[in-house]
One Martini backbone bead per residue (centre of mass of N, CA, C, O) as a GRO file, in nm:
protein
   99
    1UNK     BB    1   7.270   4.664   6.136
    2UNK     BB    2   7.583   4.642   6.270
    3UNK     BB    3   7.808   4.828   6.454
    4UNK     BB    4   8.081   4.928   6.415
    5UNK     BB    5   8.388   4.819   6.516
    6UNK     BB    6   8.616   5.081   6.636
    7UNK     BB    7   8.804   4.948   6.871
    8UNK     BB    8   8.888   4.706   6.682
    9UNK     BB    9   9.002   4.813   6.432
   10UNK     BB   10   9.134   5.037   6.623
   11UNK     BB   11   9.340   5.172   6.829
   12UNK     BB   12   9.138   5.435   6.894
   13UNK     BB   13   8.859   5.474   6.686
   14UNK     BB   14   8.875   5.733   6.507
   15UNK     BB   15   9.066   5.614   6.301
   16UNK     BB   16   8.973   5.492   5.949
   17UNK     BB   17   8.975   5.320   5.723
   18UNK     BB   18   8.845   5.351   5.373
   19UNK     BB   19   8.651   5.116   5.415
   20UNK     BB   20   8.532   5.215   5.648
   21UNK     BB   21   8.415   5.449   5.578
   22UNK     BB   22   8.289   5.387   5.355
   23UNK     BB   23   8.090   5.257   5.482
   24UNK     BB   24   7.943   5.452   5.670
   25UNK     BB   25   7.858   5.622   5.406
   26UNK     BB   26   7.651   5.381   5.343
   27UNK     BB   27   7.493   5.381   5.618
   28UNK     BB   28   7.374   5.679   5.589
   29UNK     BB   29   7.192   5.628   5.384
   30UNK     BB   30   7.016   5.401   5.556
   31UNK     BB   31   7.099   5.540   5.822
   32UNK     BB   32   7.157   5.634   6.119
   33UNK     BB   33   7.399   5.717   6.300
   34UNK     BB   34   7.622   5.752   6.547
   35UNK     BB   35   7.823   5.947   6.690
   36UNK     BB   36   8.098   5.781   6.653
   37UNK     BB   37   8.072   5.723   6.346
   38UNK     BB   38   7.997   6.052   6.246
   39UNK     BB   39   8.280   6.148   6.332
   40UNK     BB   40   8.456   5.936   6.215
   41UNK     BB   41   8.375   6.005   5.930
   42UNK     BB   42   8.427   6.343   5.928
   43UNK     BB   43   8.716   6.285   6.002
   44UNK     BB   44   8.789   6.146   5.724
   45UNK     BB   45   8.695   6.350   5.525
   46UNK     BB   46   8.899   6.573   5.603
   47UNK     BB   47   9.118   6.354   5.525
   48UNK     BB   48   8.977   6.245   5.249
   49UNK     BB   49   8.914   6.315   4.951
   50UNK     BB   50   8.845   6.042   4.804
   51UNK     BB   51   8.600   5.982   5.019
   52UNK     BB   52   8.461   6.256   4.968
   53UNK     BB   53   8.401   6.205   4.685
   54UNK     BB   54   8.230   5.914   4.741
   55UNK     BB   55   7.984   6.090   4.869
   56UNK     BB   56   7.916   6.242   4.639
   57UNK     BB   57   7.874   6.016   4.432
   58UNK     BB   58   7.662   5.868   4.615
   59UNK     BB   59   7.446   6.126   4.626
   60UNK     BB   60   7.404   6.138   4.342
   61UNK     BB   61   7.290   5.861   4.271
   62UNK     BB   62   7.059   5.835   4.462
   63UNK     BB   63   6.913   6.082   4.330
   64UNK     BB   64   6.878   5.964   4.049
   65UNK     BB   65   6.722   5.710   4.123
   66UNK     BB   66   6.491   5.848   4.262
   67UNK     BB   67   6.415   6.001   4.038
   68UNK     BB   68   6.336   5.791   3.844
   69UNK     BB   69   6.135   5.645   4.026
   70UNK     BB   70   5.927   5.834   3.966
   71UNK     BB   71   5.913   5.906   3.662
   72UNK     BB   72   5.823   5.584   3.631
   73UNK     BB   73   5.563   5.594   3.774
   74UNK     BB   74   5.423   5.829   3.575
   75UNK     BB   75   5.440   5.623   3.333
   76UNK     BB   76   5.274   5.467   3.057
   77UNK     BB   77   5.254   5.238   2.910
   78UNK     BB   78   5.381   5.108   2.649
   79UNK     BB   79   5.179   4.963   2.391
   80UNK     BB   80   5.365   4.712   2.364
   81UNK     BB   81   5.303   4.647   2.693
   82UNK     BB   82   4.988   4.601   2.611
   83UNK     BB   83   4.757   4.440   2.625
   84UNK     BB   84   4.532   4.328   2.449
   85UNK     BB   85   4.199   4.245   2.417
   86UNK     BB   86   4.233   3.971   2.390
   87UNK     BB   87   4.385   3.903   2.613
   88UNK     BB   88   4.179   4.029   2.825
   89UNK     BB   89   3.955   3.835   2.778
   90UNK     BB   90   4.048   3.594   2.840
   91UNK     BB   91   4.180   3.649   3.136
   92UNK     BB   92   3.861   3.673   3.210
   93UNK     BB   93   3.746   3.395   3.124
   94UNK     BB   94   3.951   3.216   3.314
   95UNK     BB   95   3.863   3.364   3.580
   96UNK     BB   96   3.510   3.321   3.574
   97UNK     BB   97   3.584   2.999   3.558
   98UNK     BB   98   3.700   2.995   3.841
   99UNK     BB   99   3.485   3.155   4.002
   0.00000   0.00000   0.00000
């Protein structure tokens, strides 16, 4: 993904607003910012409560999914989500077959 052009989009290119910051705070976790990227991002939460709960809320957001994808990788498949016996011997008669 390209660097938001903070010249083009503001006066000043330091103050950003509430959609741009978004962005910033959503590409943090994705990628290392830029240095002028993560000030004016950090200079915008500093200056809008709004802003920095939507980091808050993303980075909890984040972690939750982490959790979870950790935890569902360590689980056996249930009972019902297993192949039976016959099912198991036909896909190998099959394959057989074919090799």
């Amino acid at each position: 993904m390209t660097p938001i052009n903070l010249e083009k989009e503001t006066r000043t290119g330091w103050l950003v607003s509430c959609k741009q910051a978004a962005l910033l705070v959503s590409l943090s976790f994705e990628r290392r910012l830029s240095l002028r990227e993560f000030i004016v991002m950090r200079l915008h939460l500093c200056l809008c409560k709004t802003c920095s709960f939507y980091r808050a809320q993303i980075s909890v957001l984040r972690k939750v999914f982490i959790r979870h994808e950790e935890l569902l990788d360590n689980v056996p498949p249930l009972e019902q989500d297993r192949l039976s016996l016959q099912a198991k011997e036909r896909i190998r008669g099959a394959l057989g077959r074919k090799g």
